[in-house]
Each structure stands twice: as C-alpha cells, then as structure tokens.
VEXDREN-2710 file (C-alpha; in Angstrom, 1 decimal):
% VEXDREN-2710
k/r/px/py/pz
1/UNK/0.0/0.0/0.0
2/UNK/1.1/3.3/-0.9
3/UNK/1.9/6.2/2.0
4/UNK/-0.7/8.4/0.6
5/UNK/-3.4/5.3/1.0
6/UNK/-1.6/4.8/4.6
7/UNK/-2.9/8.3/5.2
8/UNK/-6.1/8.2/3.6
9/UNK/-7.3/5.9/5.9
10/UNK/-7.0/8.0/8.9
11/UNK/-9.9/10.4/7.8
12/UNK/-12.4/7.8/7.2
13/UNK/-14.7/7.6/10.3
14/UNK/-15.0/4.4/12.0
15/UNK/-12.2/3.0/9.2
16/UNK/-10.4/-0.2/11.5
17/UNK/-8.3/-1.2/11.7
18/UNK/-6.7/2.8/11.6
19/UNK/-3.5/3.8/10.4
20/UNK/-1.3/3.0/13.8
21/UNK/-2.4/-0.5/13.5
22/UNK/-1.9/-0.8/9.8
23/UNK/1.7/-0.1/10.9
24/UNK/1.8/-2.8/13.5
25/UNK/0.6/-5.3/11.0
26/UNK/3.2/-4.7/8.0
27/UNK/6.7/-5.3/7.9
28/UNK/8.2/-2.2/9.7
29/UNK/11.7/-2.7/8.1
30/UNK/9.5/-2.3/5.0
31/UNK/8.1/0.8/6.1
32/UNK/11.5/2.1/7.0
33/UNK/12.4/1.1/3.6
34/UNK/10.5/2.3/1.9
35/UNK/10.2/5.8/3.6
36/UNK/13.6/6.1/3.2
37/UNK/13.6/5.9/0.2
38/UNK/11.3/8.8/-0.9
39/UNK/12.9/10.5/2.0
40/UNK/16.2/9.9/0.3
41/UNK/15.4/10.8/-3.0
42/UNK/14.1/14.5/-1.9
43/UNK/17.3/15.1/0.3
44/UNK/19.3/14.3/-3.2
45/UNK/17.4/17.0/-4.8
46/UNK/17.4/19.4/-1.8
47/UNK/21.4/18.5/-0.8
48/UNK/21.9/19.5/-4.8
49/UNK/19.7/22.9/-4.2
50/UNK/21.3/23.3/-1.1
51/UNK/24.9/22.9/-2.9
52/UNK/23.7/25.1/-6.0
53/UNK/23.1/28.3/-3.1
54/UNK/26.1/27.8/-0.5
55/UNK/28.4/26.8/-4.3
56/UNK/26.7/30.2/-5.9
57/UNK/27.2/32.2/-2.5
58/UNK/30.6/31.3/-2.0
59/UNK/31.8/32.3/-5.8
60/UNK/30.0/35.4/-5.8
61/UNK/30.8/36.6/-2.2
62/UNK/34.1/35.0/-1.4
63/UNK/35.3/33.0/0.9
64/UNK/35.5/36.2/3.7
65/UNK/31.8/37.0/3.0
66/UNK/30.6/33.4/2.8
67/UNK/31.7/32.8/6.1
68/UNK/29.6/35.3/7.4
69/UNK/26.2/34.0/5.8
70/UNK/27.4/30.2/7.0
71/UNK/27.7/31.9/10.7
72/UNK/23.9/32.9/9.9
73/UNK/23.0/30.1/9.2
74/UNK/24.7/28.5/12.2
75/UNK/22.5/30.6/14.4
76/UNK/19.8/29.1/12.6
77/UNK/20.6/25.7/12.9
78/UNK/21.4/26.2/16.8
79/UNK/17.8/27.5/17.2
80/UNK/16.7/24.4/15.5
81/UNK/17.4/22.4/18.6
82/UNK/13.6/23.7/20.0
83/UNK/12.4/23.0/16.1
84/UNK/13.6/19.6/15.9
85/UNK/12.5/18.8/19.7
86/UNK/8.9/20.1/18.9
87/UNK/8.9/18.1/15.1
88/UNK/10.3/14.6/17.3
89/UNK/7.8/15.1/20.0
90/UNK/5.0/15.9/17.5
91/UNK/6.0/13.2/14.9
92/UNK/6.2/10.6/18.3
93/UNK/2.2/11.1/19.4
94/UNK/1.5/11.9/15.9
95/UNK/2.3/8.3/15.1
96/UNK/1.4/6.5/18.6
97/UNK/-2.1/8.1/18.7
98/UNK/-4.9/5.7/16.9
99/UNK/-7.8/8.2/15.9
100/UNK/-7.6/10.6/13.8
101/UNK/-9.1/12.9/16.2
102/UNK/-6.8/12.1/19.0
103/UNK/-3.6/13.0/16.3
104/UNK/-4.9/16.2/15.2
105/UNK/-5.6/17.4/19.1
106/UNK/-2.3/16.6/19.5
107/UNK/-0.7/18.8/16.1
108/UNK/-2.7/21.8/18.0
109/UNK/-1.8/21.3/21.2
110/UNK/1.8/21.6/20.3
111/UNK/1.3/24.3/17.2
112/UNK/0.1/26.8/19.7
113/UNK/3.1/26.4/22.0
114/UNK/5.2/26.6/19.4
115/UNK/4.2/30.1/17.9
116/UNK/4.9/31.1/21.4
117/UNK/8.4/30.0/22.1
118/UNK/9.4/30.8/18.1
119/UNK/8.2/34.6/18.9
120/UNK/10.3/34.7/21.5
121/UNK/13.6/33.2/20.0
122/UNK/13.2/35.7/17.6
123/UNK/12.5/38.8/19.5
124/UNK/15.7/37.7/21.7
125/UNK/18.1/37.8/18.7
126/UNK/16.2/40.5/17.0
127/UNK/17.0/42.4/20.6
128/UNK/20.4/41.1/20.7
129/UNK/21.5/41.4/17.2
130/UNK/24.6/44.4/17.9
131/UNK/26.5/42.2/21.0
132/UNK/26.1/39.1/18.3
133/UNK/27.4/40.8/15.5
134/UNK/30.0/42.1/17.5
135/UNK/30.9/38.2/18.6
136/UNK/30.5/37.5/15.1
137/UNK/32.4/40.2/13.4
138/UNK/29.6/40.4/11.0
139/UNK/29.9/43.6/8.2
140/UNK/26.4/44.9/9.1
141/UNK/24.5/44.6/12.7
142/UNK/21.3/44.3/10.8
143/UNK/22.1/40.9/9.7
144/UNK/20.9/38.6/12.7
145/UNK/17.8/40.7/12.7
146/UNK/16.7/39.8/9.2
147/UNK/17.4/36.3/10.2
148/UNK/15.4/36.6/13.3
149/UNK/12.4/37.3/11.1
150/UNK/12.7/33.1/9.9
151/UNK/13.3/31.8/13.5
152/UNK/10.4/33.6/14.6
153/UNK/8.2/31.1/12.0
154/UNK/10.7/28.1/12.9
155/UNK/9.4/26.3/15.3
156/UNK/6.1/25.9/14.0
157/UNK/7.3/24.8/10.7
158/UNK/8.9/22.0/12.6
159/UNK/5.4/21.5/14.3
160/UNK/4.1/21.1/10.6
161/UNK/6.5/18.5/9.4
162/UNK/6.4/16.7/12.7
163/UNK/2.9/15.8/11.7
164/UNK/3.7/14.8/8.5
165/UNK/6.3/12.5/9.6
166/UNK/3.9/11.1/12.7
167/UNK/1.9/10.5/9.5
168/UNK/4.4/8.2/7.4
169/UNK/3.4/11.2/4.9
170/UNK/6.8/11.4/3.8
171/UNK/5.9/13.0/0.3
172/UNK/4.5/15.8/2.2
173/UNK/7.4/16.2/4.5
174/UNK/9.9/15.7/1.2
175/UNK/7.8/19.1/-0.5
176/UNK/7.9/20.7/2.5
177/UNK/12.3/20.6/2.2
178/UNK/12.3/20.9/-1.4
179/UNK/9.9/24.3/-1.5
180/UNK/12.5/26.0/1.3
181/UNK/15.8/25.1/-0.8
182/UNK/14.0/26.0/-3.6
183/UNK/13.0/29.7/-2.4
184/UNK/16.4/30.1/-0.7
185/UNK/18.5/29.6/-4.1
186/UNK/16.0/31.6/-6.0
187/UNK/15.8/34.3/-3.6
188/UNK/19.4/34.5/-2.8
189/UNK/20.9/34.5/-6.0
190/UNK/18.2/37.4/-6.9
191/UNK/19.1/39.6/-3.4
192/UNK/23.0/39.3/-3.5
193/UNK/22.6/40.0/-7.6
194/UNK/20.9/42.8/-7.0
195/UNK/23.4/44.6/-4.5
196/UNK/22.3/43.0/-1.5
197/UNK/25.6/40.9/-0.3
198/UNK/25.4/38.8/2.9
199/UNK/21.8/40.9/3.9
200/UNK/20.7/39.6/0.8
201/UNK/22.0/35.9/1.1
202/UNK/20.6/35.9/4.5
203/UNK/16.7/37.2/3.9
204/UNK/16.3/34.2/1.2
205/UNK/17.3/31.9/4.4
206/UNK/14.6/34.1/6.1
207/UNK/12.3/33.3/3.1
208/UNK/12.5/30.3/3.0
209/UNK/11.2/29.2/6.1
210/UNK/8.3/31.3/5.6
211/UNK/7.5/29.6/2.4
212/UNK/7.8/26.0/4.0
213/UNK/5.5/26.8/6.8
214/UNK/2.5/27.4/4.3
215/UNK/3.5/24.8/1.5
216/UNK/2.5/22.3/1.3
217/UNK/-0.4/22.5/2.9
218/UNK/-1.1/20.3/6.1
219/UNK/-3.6/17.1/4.5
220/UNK/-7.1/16.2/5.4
221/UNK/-5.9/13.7/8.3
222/UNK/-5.3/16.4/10.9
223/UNK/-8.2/18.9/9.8
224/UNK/-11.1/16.6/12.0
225/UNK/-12.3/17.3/15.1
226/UNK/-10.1/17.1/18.4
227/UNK/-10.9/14.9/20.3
228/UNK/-9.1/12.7/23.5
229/UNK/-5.9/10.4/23.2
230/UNK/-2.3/10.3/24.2
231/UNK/-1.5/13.7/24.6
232/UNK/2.5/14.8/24.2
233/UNK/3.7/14.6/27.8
234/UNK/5.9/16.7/29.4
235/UNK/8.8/14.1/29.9
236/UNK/9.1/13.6/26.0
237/UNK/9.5/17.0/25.1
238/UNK/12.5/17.7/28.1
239/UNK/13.8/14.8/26.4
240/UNK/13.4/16.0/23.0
241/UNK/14.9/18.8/23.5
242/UNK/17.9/17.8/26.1
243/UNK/18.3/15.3/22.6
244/UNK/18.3/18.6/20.2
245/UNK/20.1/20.9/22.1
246/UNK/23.1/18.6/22.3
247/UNK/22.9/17.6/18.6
248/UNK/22.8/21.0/17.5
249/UNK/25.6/21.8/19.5
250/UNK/27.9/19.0/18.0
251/UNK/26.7/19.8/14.5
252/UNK/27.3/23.7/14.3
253/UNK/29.3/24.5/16.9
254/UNK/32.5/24.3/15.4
255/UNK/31.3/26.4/12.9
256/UNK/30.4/29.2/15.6
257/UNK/34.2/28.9/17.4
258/UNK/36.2/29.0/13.8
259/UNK/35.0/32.3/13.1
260/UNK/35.6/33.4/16.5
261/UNK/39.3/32.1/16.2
262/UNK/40.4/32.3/12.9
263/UNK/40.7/35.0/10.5
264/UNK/37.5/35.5/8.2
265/UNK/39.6/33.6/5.5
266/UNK/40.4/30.4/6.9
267/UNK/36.4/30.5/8.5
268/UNK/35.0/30.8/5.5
269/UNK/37.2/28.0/4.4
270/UNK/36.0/26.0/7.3
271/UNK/32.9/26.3/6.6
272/UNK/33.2/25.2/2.5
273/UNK/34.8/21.9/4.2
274/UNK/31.8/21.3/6.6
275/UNK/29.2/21.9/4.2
276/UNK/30.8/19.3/1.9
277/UNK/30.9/16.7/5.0
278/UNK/27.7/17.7/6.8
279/UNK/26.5/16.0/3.6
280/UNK/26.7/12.4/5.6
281/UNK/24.5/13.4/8.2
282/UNK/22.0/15.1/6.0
283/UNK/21.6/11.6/4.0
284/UNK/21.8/9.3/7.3
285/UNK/19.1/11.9/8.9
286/UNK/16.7/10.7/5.8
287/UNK/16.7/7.0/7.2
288/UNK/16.5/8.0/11.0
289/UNK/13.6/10.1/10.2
290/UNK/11.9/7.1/8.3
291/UNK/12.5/4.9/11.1
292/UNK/11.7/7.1/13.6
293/UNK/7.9/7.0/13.3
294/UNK/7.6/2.9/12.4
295/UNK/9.3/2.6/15.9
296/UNK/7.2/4.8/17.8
297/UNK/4.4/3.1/16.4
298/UNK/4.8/-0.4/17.6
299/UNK/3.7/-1.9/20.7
300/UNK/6.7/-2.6/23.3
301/UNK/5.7/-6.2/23.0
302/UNK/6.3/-6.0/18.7
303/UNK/9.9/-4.3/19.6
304/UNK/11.9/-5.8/16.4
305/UNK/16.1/-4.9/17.0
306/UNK/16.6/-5.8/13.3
307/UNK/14.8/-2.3/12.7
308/UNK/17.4/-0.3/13.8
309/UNK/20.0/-2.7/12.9
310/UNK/18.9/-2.3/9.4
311/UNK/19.2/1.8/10.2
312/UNK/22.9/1.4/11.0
313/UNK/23.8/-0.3/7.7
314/UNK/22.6/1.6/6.0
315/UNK/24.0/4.8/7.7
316/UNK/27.6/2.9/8.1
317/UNK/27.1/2.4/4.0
318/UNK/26.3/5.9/3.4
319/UNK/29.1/7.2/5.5
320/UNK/31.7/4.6/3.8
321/UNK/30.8/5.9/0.3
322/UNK/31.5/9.7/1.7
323/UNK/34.8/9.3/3.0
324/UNK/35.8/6.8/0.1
325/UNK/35.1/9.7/-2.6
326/UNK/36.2/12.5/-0.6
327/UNK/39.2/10.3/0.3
328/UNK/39.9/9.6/-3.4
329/UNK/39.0/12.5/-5.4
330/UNK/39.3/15.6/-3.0
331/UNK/40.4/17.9/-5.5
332/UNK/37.9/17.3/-7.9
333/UNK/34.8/17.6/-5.4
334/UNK/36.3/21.5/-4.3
335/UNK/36.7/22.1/-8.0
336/UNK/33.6/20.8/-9.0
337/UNK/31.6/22.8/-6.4
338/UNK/33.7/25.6/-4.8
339/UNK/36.5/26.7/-7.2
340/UNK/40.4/26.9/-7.0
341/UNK/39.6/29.6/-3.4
342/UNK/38.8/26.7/-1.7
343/UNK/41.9/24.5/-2.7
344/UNK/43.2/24.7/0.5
345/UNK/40.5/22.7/2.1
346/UNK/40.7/19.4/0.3
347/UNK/43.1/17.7/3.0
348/UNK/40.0/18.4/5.3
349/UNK/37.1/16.7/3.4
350/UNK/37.3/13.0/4.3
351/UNK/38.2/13.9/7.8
352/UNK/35.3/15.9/8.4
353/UNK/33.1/13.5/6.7
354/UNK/34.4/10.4/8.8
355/UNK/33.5/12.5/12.2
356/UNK/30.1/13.2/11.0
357/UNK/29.9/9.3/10.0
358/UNK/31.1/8.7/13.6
359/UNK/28.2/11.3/15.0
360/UNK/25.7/10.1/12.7
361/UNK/25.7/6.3/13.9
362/UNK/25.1/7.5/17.3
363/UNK/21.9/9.2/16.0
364/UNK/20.8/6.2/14.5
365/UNK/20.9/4.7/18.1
366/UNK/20.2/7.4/20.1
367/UNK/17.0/8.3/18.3
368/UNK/15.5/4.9/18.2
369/UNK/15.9/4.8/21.9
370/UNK/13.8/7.8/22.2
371/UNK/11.0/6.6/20.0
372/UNK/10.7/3.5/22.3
373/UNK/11.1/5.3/25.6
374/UNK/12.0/7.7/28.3
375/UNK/16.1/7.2/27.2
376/UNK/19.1/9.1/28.9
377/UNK/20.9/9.3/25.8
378/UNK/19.8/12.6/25.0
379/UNK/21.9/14.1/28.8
380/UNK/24.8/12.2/28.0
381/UNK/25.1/13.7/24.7
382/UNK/24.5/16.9/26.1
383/UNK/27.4/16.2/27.5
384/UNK/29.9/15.5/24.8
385/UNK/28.4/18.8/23.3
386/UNK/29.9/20.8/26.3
387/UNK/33.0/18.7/26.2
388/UNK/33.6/19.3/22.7
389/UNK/32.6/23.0/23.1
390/UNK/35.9/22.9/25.9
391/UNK/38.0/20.9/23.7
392/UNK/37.8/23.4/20.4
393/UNK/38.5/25.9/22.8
394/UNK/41.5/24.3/23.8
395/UNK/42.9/23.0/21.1
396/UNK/42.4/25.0/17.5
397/UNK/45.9/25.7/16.7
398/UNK/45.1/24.7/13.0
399/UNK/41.8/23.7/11.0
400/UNK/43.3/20.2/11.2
401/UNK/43.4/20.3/15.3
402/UNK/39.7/21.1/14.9
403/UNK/38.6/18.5/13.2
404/UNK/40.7/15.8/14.6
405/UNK/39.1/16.6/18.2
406/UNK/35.6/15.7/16.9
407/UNK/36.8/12.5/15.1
408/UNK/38.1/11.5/18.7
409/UNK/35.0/12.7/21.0
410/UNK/32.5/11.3/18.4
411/UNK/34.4/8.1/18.1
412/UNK/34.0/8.0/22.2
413/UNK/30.6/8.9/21.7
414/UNK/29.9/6.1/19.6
415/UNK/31.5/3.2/21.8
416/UNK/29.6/4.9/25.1
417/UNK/25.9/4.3/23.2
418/UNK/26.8/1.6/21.3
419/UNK/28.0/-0.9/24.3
420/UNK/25.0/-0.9/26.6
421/UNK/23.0/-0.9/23.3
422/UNK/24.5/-4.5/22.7
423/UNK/23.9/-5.6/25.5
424/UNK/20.2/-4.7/25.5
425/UNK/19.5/-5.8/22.4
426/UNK/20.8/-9.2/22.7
427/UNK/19.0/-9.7/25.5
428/UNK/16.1/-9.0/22.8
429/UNK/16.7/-10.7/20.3
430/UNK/16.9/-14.1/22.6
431/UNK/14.0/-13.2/24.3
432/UNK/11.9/-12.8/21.2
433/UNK/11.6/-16.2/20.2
434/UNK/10.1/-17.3/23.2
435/UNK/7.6/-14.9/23.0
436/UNK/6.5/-16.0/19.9
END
C-alpha cells in the first residue's frame, strides 16, 4: 500500500483497523524502507539545491563573506534544537495516537506552543542582534535581525512537518524541504545579484522558512475534530529537547568557534569543508527520520532490534561511500563545487566527513531509543556537546586540530551508546523467540 493510501485511511470515520495498527501489521523494516527511500530521494534533490546556493554564495561573495552568511546560518541551525524537539515530539504522538481525532488534538496542542516560544527566540536575537554581530564580526549589525524574522516562524514549521512524519506522509514532508531550498537559491541569488551581499543571502534563508510553513499545505488527516488520546507529555519533550540541544551543538558549533578564532579567511574556508561533510549526516538523517515514526508506532511487545540494525547499515554504508570519494578524489569535489579559493580545504574533506559518519551512527541509536522510551541518551550527549565545546576551545591551533578533536569525541561517543546498546538488544533478540 502506498503512504498516501496509509494516510487516507485516517480520515475515514469508524475505518479499522486505523493507520497506527496498519503499521503494526506490516513489515516495519518495509516501512522504513520504503520511507527512506522517498525520504532519500528529496534530500538528493534538496542537498543539490542546497549545494547550488552555498556553491553560488561562496563564488560570488568570497570566501570572507561566505563565512559570514554560513555563521547565519549557524544561528539558525542552533535555534533548531527547539524545532527539531517540537517536530520529534509531534511526529512521536503523531504516530502513537490511533484516531484521527486524538492525532490532530495533538498537532494543535503543540502548534500553539510553538508560535509562542518561536516569537520569543526571535524577538531575543532581534533584541540582541549588535553584541552578536560584534561576537561574530559580522559587516552589518542588521544581519541577525533579518534572520530573526525566519526563527520567529521556525518552530512551528517543525510543528508542521512533525505531523507529516507522525503521519508516514513522507511525500508531504519531502515538499515541505524541497519548496525552502527552492526559495532560498532563487531568492538568494536574486538579493545578492541585485546589490544586497550577505543581507541579501541571509533574507532568502529568512524566506524560506516562511515559504515551507504554508506549503505544502497540512492534508485532510489532521483537519477533523479534536478529540481525546495520548497527549505529548511533558517528559518527552525535556527529552526532545535535552536530545536537540546537544545535537545542534555537536553539529554547528565548530562552525560558531572557527569564526571566532580564525581570521575570516580560513572560517569561511571551514565552513566550504563542513558543508561538503555535513553531507553524511544530512543523508543518514533521511533514514532515522523514516524509522523514527515505524518505531514509535509499535507496541513494546512488537519491539523488532533488526529495525534499527537495518538503520545502522545503511547509515555505516552511506558514510563509507563519503569518506571513500572525498578520500579519493578531494580535488575534484572542491573544484567541482567551490572553485580553485577553496583549494586549500581538500586535505580536510574525508576527515570531516568520517566525524560526522562517527556522529551520525550515534543518531541512529540514540533516536531509536527515544522513540521507544523515556532514554538518557539525550543528557549524556549533552554532555559531549559541552565537552567538545571545551576541547575546540582548547585545542584550535590549526583547522586540522579542529577536526581531529571531533573524530576523537564522536568516536568515544559512539562506543559509550553503542555498548550498553548491545547488551540490551541481545537480551532482545533471545528473548523474542520465546515470546512467539
């Protein structure tokens, strides 16, 4: 059956069995499959828009300027730690309420508390915009205040796709990405064309998030009548966002401390090398976010370890096939995409993409705790964040220095999740058999 049909369902009054228990019932590694898949297939067409407006901001601002816009949209990424917790949380009771009711009292619930905390993220950086372009040594103070126009809509777009992916709508959730790369290239290229520069580059980023919150439009499923389920409980959204805070730290800080440390050349440079290896965790994100909802979905009695087992392969495959090209041909990825500016930066590439490899496993384990229960994951990640916050801090004599220092606390990382993981799981799998 096809994921629109999956959703279709859910609007039908008195349909049974409903859409939570259509996903008990079917293969979930088929699900995950499957929504990876389509989830995979947008991300190639958004990483490639995505490329075509950092590749097209980098050549016509430089690699000074460019740094500043990436620093932008560091800030925005930071603040995505509250989207992200609000789009897990809503995607979770999305997907583990049964009536369609119950799931759209539950999109509401959390839209309205989203407008509220989005509002005030932006009004703080709108309010703070001179002490953070001063941090920043940004060209123009008015910079973080056009950006605090899109954070002030951010959250609830994450609301919005939450639902979508609580949904197993994952065409929905795919338009959503592709219409805010699409309006971010478009409307970049046209501002910094125009005269604009960086203020320019950084209102299409604005832009864009404004045109994913109202396209596409939310579907049929959650425009019924609220009525009583599993509401989203207070201990899964501190969890959420203990989870968010510390993965947002791990994936943009560095970003953040470069430009503080290093001249605006060598940042800007930086940042050309992460946005080439942030590439693995964009793709490995795809098939968390597919599993994500199929594991929230089953009962604790239909737990299936060979769910997320199939997650790490394929993550650990996606990762491989990064560092082997960017290992191999480094030279002609940076003069494919970036130009001879950035030659400097292709001793960087595979080492940057083998610590987001290392992060991105983690994820995969991390995330499918949280869709099964209360985890404490999410604090001890929290934790490497701060560490690795100390150790950048500490040790940034060169680029190099930087990115070695992540390889070594994500490879930690990984082992400290990873071991009582095993241990639980095998306990699983031999227990599941007798069940049966």
């Amino acid at each position: 059956m096809a994921q629109q049909d999956i959703a279709s369902l859910s609007v039908k009054p008195g349909f049974l069995p409903t859409v939570a228990a259509q996903l008990r019932r079917r293969d979930p590694r088929s699900l995950v499959v499957n929504g990876s898949i389509v989830m995979l297939l947008s991300t190639t067409l958004v990483s490639v828009l995505n490329f075509a407006y950092n590749v097209v901001m980098a050549r016509m601002l430089g690699p000074s300027m460019f740094g500043h816009v990436t620093a932008m949209v560091t800030l925005l990424m930071l603040a995505s730690s509250v989207t992200l917790a609000f789009q897990l949380v809503c995607a979770k009771f999305v997907a583990r309420n049964d009536r369609p009711g119950a799931k759209a009292a539950v999109y509401r619930s959390l839209r309205s508390k989203a407008w509220l905390v989005s509002l005030l993220m932006g009004g703080a950086l709108f309010a703070a915009q001179s002490p953070v372009a001063a941090y920043l040594h940004l060209p123009d103070g008015n910079i973080p205040a056009v950006l605090a126009i899109g954070i002030a809509v951010y959250v609830p777009l994450g609301v919005r796709r939450g639902a979508m992916q609580g949904l197993c709508s994952f065409g929905r959730l795919s338009t959503s990405f592709i219409v805010e790369a699409i309006t971010r290239f478009l409307a970049g290229v046209l501002l910094v064309a125009i005269g604009y520069g960086v203020l320019g580059a950084v209102g299409a980023i604005s832009a864009a998030v404004l045109a994913a919150y109202f396209c596409p439009p939310l579907g049929r499923e959650l425009k019924v009548q609220s009525e009583a389920g599993h509401p989203a409980s207070f201990g899964e959204g501190m969890q959420a966002i203990v989870f968010f805070i510390g993965q947002v730290i791990i994936n943009n800080i560095d970003i953040l401390l470069v430009k503080h440390f290093f001249a605006p050349e060598l940042a800007g440079l930086y940042a050309a090398v992460a946005l080439v290896g942030r590439l693995v965790y964009f793709a490995s994100w795809q098939v968390i976010s597919a599993m994500f909802p199929v594991s929230a979905a089953a009962r604790p009695q239909d737990e299936d370890p060979h769910l997320v087992s199939w997650s790490l392969l394929a993550v650990l495959g996606i990762s491989a096939i990064f560092v082997l090209v960017l290992s191999l041909f480094p030279h002609l990825v940076i003069q494919t995409i970036l130009g001879v500016e950035f030659h400097q930066g292709e001793p960087l590439l595979a080492l940057y993409a083998a610590a987001t490899g290392l992060y991105s496993l983690s994820v995969v384990l991390m995330a499918y705790e949280m869709s099964r229960r209360i985890a404490n994951t999410g604090w001890m990640q929290l934790l490497f964040s701060g560490v690795l916050v100390l150790a950048i801090t500490a040790f940034h004599h060169t680029l190099r220095q930087v990115i070695v220092v992540q390889i070594a606390l994500m490879a930690l990382m990984l082992v400290v999740v990873l071991v009582p993981f095993l241990r639980r799981y095998k306990l699983a799998l031999r227990l599941k058999p007798e069940a049966q």
